[in-house]
N, CA and C atoms of all chains as a GROMACS GRO file, in nm:
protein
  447
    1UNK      N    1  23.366 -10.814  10.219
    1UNK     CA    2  23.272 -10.782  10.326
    1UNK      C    3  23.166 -10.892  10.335
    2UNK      N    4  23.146 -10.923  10.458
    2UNK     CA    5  23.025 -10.984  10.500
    2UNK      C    6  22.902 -11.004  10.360
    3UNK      N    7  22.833 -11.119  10.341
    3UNK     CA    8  22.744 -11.082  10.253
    3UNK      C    9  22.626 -11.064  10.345
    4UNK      N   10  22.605 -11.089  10.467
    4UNK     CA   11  22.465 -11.018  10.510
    4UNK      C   12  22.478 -10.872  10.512
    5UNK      N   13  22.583 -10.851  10.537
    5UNK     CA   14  22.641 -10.732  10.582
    5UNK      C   15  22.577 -10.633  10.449
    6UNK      N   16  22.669 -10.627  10.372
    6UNK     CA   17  22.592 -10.622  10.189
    6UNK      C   18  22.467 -10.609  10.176
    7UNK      N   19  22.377 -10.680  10.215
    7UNK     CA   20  22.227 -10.665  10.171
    7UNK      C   21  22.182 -10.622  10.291
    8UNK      N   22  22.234 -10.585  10.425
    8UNK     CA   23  22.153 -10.483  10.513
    8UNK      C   24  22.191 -10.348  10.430
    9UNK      N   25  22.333 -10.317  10.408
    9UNK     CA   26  22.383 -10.202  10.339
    9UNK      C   27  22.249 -10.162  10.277
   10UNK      N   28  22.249 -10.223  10.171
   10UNK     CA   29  22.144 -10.187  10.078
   10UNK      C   30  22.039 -10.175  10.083
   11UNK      N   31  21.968 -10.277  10.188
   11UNK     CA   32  21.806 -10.255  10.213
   11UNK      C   33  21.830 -10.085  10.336
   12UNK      N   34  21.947 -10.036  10.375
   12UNK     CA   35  21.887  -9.931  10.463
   12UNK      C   36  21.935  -9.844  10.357
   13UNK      N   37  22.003  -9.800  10.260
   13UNK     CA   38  22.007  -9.740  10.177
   13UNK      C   39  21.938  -9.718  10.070
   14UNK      N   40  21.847  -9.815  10.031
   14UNK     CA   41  21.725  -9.788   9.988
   14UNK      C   42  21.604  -9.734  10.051
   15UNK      N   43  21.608  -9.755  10.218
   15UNK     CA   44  21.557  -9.699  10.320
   15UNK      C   45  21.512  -9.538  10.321
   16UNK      N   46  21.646  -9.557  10.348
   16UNK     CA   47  21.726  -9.408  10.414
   16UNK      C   48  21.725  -9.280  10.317
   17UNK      N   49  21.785  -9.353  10.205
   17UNK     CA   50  21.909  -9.276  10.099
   17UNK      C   51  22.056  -9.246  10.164
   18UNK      N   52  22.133  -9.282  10.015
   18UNK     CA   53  22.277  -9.291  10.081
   18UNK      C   54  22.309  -9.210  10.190
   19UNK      N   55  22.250  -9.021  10.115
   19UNK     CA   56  22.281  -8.936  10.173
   19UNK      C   57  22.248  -8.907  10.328
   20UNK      N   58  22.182  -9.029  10.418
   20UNK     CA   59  22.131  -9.014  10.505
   20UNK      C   60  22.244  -9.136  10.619
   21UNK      N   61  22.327  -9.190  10.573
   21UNK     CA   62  22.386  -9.322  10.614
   21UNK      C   63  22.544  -9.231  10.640
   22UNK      N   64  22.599  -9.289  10.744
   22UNK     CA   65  22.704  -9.318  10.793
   22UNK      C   66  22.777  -9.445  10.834
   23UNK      N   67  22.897  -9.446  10.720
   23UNK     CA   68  22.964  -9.620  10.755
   23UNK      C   69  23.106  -9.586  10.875
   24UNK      N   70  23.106  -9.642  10.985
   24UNK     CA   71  23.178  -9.652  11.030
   24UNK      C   72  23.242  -9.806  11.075
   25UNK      N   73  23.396  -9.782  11.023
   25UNK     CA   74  23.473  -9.906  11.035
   25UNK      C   75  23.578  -9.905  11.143
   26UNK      N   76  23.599 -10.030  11.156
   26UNK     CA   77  23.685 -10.077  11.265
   26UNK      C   78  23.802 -10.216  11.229
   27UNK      N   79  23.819 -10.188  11.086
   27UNK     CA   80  23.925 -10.280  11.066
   27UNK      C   81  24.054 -10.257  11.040
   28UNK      N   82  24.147 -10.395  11.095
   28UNK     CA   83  24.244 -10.375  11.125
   28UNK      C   84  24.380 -10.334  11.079
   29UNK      N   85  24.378 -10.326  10.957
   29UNK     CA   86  24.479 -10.266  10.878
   29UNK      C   87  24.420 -10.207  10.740
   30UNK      N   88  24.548 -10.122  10.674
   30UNK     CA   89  24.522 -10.061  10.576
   30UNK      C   90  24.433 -10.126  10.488
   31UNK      N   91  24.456 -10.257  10.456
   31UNK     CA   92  24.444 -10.292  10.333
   31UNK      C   93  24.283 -10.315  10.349
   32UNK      N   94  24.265 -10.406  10.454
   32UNK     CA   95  24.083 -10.438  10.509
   32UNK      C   96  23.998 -10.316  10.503
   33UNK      N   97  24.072 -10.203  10.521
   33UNK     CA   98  23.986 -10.074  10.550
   33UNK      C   99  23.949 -10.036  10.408
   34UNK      N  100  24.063 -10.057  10.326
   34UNK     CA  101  23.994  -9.968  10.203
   34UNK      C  102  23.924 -10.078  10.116
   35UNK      N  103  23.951 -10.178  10.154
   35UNK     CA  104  23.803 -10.298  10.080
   35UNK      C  105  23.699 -10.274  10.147
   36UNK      N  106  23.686 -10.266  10.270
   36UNK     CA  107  23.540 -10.207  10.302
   36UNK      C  108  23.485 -10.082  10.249
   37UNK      N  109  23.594  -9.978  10.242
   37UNK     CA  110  23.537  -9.862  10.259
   37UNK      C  111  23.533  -9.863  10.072
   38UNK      N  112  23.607  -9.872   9.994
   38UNK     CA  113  23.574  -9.914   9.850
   38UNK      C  114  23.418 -10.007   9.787
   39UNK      N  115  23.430 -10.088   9.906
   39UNK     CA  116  23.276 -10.143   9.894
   39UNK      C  117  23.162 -10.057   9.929
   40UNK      N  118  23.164  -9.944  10.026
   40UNK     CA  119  23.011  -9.912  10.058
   40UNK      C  120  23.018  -9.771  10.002
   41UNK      N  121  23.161  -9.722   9.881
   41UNK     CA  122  23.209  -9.662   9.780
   41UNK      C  123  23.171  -9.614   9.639
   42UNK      N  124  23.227  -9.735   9.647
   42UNK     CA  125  23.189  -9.769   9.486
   42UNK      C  126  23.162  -9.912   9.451
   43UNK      N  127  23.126 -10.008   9.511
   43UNK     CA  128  23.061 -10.148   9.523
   43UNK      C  129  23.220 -10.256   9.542
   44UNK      N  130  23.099 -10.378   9.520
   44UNK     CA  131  23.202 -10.465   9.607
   44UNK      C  132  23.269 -10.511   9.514
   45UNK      N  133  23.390 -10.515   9.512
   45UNK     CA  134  23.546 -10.529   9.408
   45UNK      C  135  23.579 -10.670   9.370
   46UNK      N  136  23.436 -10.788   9.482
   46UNK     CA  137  23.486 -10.878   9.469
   46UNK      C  138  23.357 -10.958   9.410
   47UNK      N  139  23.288 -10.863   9.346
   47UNK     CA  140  23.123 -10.919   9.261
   47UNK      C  141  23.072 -11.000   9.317
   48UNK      N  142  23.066 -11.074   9.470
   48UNK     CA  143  22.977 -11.157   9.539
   48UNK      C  144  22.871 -11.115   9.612
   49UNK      N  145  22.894 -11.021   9.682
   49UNK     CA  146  22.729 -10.970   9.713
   49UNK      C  147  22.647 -10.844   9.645
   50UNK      N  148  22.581 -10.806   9.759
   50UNK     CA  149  22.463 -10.740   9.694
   50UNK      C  150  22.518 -10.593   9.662
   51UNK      N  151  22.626 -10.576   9.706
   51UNK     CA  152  22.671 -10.411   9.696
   51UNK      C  153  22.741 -10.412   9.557
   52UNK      N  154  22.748 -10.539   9.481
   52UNK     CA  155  22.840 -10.554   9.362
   52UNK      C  156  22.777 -10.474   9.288
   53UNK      N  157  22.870 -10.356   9.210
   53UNK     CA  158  22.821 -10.268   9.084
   53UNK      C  159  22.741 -10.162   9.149
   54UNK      N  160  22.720 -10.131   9.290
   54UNK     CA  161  22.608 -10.071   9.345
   54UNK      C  162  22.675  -9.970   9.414
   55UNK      N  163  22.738  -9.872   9.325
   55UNK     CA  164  22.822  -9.707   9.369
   55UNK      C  165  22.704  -9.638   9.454
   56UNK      N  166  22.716  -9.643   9.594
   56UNK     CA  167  22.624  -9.599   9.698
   56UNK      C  168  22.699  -9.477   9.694
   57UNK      N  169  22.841  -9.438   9.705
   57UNK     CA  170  22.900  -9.319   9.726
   57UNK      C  171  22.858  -9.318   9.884
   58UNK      N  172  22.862  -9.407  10.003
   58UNK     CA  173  22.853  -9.347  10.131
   58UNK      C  174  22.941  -9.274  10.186
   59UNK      N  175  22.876  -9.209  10.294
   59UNK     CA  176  23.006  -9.095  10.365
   59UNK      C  177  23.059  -9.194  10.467
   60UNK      N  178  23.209  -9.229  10.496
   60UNK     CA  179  23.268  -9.351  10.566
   60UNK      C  180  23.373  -9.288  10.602
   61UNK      N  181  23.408  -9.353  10.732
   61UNK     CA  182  23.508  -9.315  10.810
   61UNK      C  183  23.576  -9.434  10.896
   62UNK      N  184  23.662  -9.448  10.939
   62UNK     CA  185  23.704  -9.548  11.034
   62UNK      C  186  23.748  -9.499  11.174
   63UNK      N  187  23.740  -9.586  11.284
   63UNK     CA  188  23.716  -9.518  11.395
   63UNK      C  189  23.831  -9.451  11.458
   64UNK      N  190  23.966  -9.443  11.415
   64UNK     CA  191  24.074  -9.417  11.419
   64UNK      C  192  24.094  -9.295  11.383
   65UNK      N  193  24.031  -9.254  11.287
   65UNK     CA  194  24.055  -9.118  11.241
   65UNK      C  195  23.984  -8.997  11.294
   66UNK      N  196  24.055  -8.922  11.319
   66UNK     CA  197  24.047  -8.768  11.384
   66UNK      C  198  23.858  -8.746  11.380
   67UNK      N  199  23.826  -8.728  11.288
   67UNK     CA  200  23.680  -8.694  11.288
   67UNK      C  201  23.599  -8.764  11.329
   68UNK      N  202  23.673  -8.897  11.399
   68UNK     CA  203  23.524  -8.923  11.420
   68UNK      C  204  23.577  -8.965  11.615
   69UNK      N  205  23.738  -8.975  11.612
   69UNK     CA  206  23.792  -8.968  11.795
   69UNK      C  207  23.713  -8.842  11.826
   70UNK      N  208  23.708  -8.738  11.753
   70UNK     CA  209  23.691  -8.602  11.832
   70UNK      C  210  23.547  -8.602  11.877
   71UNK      N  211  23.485  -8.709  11.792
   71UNK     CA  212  23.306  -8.698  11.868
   71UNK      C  213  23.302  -8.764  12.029
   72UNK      N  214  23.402  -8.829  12.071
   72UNK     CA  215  23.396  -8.953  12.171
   72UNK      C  216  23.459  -8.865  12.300
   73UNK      N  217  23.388  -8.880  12.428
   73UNK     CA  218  23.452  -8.862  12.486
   73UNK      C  219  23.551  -8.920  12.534
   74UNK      N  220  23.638  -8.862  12.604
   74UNK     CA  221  23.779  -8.960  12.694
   74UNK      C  222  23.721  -9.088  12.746
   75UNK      N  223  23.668  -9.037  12.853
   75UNK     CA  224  23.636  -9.194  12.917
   75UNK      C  225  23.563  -9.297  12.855
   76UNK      N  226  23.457  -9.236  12.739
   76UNK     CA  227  23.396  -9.380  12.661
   76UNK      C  228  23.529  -9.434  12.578
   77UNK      N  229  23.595  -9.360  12.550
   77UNK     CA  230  23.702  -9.352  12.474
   77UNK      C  231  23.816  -9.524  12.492
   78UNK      N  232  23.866  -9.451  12.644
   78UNK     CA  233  23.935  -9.519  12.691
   78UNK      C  234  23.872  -9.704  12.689
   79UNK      N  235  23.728  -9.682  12.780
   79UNK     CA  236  23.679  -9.809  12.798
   79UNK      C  237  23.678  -9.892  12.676
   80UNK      N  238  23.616  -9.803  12.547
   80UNK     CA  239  23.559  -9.933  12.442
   80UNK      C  240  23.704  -9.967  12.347
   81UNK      N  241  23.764  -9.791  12.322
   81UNK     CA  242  23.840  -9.858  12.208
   81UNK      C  243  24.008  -9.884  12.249
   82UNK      N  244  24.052  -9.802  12.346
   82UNK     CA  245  24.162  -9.811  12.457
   82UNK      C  246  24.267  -9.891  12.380
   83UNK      N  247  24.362  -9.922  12.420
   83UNK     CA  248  24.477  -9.954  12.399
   83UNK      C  249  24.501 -10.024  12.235
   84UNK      N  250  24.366 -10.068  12.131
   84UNK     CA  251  24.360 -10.054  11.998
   84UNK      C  252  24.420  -9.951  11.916
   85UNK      N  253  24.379  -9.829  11.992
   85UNK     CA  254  24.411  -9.726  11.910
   85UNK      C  255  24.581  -9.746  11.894
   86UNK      N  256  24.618  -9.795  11.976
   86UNK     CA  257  24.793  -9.767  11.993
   86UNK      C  258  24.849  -9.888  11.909
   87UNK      N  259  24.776 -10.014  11.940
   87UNK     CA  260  24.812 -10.093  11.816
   87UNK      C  261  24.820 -10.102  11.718
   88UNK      N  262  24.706 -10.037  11.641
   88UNK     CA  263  24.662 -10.047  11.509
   88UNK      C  264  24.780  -9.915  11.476
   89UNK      N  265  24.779  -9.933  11.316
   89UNK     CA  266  24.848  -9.854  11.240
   89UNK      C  267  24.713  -9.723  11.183
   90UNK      N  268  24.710  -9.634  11.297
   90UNK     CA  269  24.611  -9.565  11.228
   90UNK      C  270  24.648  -9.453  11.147
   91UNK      N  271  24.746  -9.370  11.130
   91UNK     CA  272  24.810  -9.317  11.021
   91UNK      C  273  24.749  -9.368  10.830
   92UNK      N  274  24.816  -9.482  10.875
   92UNK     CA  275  24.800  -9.553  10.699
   92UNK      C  276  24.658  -9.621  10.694
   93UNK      N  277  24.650  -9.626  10.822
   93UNK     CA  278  24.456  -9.712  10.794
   93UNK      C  279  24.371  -9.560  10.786
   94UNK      N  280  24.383  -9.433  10.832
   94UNK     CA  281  24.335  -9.332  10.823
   94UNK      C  282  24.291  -9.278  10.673
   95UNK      N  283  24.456  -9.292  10.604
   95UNK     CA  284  24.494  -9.259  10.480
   95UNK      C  285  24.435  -9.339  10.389
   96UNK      N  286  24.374  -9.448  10.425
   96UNK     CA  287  24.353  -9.526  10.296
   96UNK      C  288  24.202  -9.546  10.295
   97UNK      N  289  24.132  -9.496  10.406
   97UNK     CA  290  23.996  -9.478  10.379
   97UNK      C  291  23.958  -9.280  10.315
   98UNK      N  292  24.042  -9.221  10.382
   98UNK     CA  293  24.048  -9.120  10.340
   98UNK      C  294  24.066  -9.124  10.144
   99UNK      N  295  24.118  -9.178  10.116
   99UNK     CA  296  24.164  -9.192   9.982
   99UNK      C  297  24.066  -9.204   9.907
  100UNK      N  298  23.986  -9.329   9.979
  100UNK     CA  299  23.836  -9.370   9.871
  100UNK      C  300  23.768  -9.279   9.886
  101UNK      N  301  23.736  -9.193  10.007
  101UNK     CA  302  23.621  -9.094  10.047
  101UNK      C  303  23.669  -8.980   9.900
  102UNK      N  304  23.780  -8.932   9.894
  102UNK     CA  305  23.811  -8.843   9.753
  102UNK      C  306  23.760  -8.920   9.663
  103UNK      N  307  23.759  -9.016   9.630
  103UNK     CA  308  23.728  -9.061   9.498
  103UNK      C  309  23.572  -9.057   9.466
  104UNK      N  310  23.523  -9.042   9.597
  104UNK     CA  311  23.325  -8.992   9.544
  104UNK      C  312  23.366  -8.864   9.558
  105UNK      N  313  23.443  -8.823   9.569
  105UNK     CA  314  23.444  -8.595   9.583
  105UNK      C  315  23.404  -8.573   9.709
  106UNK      N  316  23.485  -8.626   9.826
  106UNK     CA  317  23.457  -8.595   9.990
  106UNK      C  318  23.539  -8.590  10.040
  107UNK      N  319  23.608  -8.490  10.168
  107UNK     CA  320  23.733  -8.558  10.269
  107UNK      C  321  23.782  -8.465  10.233
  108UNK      N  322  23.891  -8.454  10.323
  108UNK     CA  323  23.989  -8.361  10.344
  108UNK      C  324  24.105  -8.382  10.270
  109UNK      N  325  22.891  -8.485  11.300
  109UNK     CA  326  22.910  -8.579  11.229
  109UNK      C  327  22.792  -8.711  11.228
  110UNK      N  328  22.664  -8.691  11.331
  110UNK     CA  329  22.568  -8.787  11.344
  110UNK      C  330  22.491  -8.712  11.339
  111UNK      N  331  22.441  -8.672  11.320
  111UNK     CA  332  22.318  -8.574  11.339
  111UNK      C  333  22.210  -8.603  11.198
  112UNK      N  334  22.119  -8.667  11.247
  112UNK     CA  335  22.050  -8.722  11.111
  112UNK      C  336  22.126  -8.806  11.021
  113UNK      N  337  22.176  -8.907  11.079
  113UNK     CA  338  22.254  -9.026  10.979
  113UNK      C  339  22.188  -9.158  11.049
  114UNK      N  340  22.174  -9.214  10.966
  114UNK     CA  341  22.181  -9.372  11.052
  114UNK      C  342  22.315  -9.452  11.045
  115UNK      N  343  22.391  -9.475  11.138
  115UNK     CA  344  22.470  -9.514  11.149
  115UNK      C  345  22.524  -9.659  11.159
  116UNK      N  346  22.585  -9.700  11.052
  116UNK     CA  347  22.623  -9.864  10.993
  116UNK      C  348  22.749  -9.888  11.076
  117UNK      N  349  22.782  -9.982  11.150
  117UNK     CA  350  22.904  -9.987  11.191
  117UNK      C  351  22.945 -10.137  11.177
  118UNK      N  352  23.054 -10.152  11.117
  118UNK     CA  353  23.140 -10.260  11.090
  118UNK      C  354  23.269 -10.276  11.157
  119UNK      N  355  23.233 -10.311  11.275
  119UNK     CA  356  23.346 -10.402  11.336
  119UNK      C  357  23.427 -10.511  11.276
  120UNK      N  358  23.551 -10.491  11.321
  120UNK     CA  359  23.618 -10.661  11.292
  120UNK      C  360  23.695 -10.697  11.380
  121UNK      N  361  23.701 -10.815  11.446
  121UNK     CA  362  23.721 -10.935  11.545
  121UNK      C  363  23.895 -10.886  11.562
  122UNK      N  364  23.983 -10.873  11.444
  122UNK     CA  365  24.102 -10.822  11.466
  122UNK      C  366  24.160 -10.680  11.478
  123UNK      N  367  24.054 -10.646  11.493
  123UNK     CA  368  24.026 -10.419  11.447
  123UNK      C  369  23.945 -10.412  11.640
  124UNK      N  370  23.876 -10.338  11.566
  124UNK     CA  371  23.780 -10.296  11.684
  124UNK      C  372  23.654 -10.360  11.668
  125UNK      N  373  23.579 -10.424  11.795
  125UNK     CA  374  23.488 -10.508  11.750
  125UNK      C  375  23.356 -10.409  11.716
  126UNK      N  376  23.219 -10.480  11.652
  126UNK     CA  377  23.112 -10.369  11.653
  126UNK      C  378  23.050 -10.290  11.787
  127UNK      N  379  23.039 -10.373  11.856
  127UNK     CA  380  23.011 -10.342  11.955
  127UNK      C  381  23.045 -10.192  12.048
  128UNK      N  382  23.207 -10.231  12.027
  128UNK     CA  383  23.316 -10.106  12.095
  128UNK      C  384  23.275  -9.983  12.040
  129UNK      N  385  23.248  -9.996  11.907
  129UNK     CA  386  23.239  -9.893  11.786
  129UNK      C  387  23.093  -9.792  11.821
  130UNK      N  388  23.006  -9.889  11.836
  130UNK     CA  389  22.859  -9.900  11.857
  130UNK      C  390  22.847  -9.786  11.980
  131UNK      N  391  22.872  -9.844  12.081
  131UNK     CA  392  22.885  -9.785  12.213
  131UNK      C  393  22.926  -9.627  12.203
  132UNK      N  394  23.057  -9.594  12.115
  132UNK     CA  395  23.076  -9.467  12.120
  132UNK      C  396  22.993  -9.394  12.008
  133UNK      N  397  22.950  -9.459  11.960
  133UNK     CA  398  22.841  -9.352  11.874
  133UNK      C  399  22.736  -9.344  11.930
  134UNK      N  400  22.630  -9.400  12.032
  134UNK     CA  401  22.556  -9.418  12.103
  134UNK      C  402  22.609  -9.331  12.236
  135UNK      N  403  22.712  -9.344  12.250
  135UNK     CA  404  22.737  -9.226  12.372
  135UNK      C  405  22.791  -9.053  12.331
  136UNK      N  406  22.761  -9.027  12.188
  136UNK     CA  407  22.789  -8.927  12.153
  136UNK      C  408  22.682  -8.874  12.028
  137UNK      N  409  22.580  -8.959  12.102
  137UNK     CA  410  22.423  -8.939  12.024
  137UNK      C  411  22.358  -8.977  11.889
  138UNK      N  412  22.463  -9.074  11.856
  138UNK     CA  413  22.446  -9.130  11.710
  138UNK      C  414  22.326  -9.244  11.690
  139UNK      N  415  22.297  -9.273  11.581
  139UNK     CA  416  22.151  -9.365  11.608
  139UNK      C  417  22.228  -9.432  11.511
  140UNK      N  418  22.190  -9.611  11.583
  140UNK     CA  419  22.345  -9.704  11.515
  140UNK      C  420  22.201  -9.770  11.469
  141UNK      N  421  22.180  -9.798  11.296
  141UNK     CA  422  22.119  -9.885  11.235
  141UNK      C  423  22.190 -10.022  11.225
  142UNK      N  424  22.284 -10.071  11.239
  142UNK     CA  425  22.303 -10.178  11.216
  142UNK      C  426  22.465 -10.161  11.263
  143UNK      N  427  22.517 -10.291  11.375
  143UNK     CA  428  22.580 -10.321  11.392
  143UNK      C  429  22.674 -10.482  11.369
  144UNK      N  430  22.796 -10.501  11.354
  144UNK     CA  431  22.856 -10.626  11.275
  144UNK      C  432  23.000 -10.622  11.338
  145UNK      N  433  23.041 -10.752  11.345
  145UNK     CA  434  23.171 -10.785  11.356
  145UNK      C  435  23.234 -10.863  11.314
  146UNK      N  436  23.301 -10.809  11.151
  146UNK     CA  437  23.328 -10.905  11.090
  146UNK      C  438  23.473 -11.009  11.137
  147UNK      N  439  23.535 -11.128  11.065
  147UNK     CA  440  23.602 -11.163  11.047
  147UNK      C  441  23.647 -11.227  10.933
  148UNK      N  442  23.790 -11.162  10.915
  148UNK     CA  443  23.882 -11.205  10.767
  148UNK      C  444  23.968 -11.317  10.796
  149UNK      N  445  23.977 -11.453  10.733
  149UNK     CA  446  24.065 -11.558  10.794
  149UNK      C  447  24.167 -11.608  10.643
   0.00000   0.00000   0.00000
Protein backbone atom coordinates (compact mmCIF):
# COMPACT_ATOMS: atom_id res chain seq x y z
CA UNK A 1 0.00 0.00 0.00
CA UNK A 2 0.72 3.48 -0.72
CA UNK A 3 3.08 4.89 2.00
CA UNK A 4 1.19 8.22 2.24
CA UNK A 5 -1.62 6.26 2.20
CA UNK A 6 -0.19 4.42 5.58
CA UNK A 7 0.42 7.46 7.57
CA UNK A 8 -3.02 9.16 6.68
CA UNK A 9 -4.38 5.58 7.90
CA UNK A 10 -2.87 6.22 11.04
CA UNK A 11 -2.95 9.85 11.75
CA UNK A 12 -7.08 9.41 11.29
CA UNK A 13 -7.01 6.46 13.42
CA UNK A 14 -5.39 8.00 16.02
CA UNK A 15 -7.97 10.71 15.27
CA UNK A 16 -10.95 8.90 15.16
CA UNK A 17 -10.26 5.47 16.82
CA UNK A 18 -10.20 2.41 14.76
CA UNK A 19 -13.61 1.74 15.92
CA UNK A 20 -14.85 4.81 14.22
CA UNK A 21 -13.11 4.19 10.52
CA UNK A 22 -14.34 2.44 7.55
CA UNK A 23 -11.78 1.05 4.80
CA UNK A 24 -13.23 0.72 1.63
CA UNK A 25 -11.34 -0.89 -1.36
CA UNK A 26 -11.39 -0.99 -4.92
CA UNK A 27 -8.69 -3.31 -6.02
CA UNK A 28 -8.41 -5.34 -8.70
CA UNK A 29 -7.95 -8.80 -7.90
CA UNK A 30 -7.86 -11.24 -5.15
CA UNK A 31 -4.53 -11.07 -4.29
CA UNK A 32 -4.22 -6.82 -4.09
CA UNK A 33 -7.36 -6.93 -1.98
CA UNK A 34 -6.19 -9.01 0.76
CA UNK A 35 -2.72 -7.03 1.00
CA UNK A 36 -4.64 -4.07 1.52
CA UNK A 37 -7.18 -5.31 3.54
CA UNK A 38 -4.37 -7.44 5.72
CA UNK A 39 -2.65 -4.08 5.99
CA UNK A 40 -5.36 -1.82 7.59
CA UNK A 41 -5.84 -5.55 9.52
CA UNK A 42 -3.25 -6.49 11.01
CA UNK A 43 -0.35 -4.10 9.61
CA UNK A 44 1.67 -3.88 6.66
CA UNK A 45 3.20 -7.47 5.67
CA UNK A 46 5.70 -5.61 3.87
CA UNK A 47 7.40 -3.52 7.09
CA UNK A 48 7.77 -0.25 4.92
CA UNK A 49 5.35 2.05 6.15
CA UNK A 50 3.71 3.44 8.95
CA UNK A 51 0.95 0.74 9.40
CA UNK A 52 3.99 -1.83 9.88
CA UNK A 53 3.30 -3.89 13.23
CA UNK A 54 0.28 -1.49 13.74
CA UNK A 55 -2.90 -4.24 14.19
CA UNK A 56 -5.61 -1.36 13.72
CA UNK A 57 -8.16 -4.34 13.36
CA UNK A 58 -10.29 -1.90 10.86
CA UNK A 59 -13.77 -2.79 9.73
CA UNK A 60 -12.99 -3.18 5.64
CA UNK A 61 -14.81 -4.07 2.87
CA UNK A 62 -14.33 -3.87 -0.88
CA UNK A 63 -16.69 -2.32 -3.14
CA UNK A 64 -17.81 -5.45 -4.84
CA UNK A 65 -19.18 -7.07 -2.08
CA UNK A 66 -22.85 -7.38 -1.20
CA UNK A 67 -22.71 -5.06 1.89
CA UNK A 68 -21.57 -2.45 0.77
CA UNK A 69 -23.51 -2.69 -3.42
CA UNK A 70 -26.65 -2.81 -1.25
CA UNK A 71 -25.91 0.82 0.23
CA UNK A 72 -25.67 2.33 -3.53
CA UNK A 73 -28.27 3.12 -5.44
CA UNK A 74 -28.84 1.75 -9.15
CA UNK A 75 -28.19 4.72 -10.96
CA UNK A 76 -25.08 6.01 -8.85
CA UNK A 77 -24.34 2.51 -9.24
CA UNK A 78 -24.36 2.17 -12.82
CA UNK A 79 -22.54 5.67 -13.51
CA UNK A 80 -19.39 5.31 -11.13
CA UNK A 81 -18.75 1.64 -10.84
CA UNK A 82 -20.74 0.06 -14.07
CA UNK A 83 -19.38 -2.36 -16.20
CA UNK A 84 -16.17 -3.04 -13.43
CA UNK A 85 -18.33 -4.88 -11.50
CA UNK A 86 -18.65 -7.49 -14.43
CA UNK A 87 -14.99 -7.51 -15.03
CA UNK A 88 -13.49 -7.91 -11.94
CA UNK A 89 -13.57 -11.33 -10.29
CA UNK A 90 -15.73 -10.32 -7.41
CA UNK A 91 -16.61 -13.72 -5.95
CA UNK A 92 -12.81 -14.47 -4.99
CA UNK A 93 -11.93 -10.71 -4.44
CA UNK A 94 -15.12 -10.74 -2.03
CA UNK A 95 -13.77 -13.92 -0.35
CA UNK A 96 -10.47 -12.84 0.32
CA UNK A 97 -11.19 -9.66 2.06
CA UNK A 98 -13.89 -11.38 3.81
CA UNK A 99 -11.25 -13.84 5.11
CA UNK A 100 -9.02 -11.15 6.82
CA UNK A 101 -12.19 -9.37 8.28
CA UNK A 102 -12.58 -13.12 10.36
CA UNK A 103 -9.29 -13.02 11.41
CA UNK A 104 -9.93 -9.70 13.76
CA UNK A 105 -13.43 -11.69 14.81
CA UNK A 106 -15.82 -9.83 12.09
CA UNK A 107 -17.88 -10.85 8.89
CA UNK A 108 -20.03 -13.19 7.93
CA UNK B 1 -22.96 0.61 7.24
CA UNK B 2 -21.80 4.61 7.41
CA UNK B 3 -23.39 5.98 9.94
CA UNK B 4 -20.73 7.52 12.21
CA UNK B 5 -17.59 6.14 10.38
CA UNK B 6 -15.18 8.16 8.59
CA UNK B 7 -14.73 6.69 5.59
CA UNK B 8 -11.05 5.75 3.98
CA UNK B 9 -11.34 4.78 0.47
CA UNK B 10 -8.64 3.18 -1.59
CA UNK B 11 -9.02 3.12 -5.08
CA UNK B 12 -6.79 1.47 -7.64
CA UNK B 13 -6.10 2.69 -11.25
CA UNK B 14 -6.72 -1.16 -12.34
CA UNK B 15 -9.83 -1.86 -9.77
CA UNK B 16 -12.11 0.93 -9.29
CA UNK B 17 -10.65 4.29 -9.11
CA UNK B 18 -11.05 6.47 -5.63
CA UNK B 19 -12.99 8.69 -6.89
CA UNK B 20 -15.85 6.14 -8.36
CA UNK B 21 -15.74 4.63 -4.84
CA UNK B 22 -15.92 8.10 -3.17
CA UNK B 23 -18.95 9.27 -5.05
CA UNK B 24 -21.06 6.29 -3.94
CA UNK B 25 -20.45 6.66 -0.43
CA UNK B 26 -21.13 10.30 -0.62
CA UNK B 27 -24.34 9.54 -2.44
CA UNK B 28 -25.50 7.14 0.19
CA UNK B 29 -24.49 9.55 3.06
CA UNK B 30 -21.11 8.43 4.01
CA UNK B 31 -18.48 11.07 5.18
CA UNK B 32 -15.28 10.07 2.98
CA UNK B 33 -12.08 11.11 5.18
CA UNK B 34 -9.67 10.41 2.78
CA UNK B 35 -9.67 9.43 -0.66
CA UNK B 36 -6.63 7.53 -3.00
CA UNK B 37 -5.96 5.83 -6.12
CA UNK B 38 -3.50 3.62 -5.89
CA UNK B 39 -1.29 1.94 -8.48
CA UNK B 40 0.57 -1.58 -8.47
CA UNK B 41 3.19 -1.86 -11.46
Amino acid sequence: MDLNSQETIKRLADEHGPDHLLVILGAPDPESAEIAAETVVLGDPTYAGALAEAQLGLSVYHVLEDEFRSQIADDVWEDQIGVMADVLEAEEISAAVRAMRERKGEGA
Amino acid sequence: MFEGKQIIVLGERDGIAGPAIAACVKSAGGHVAYTSTECFV
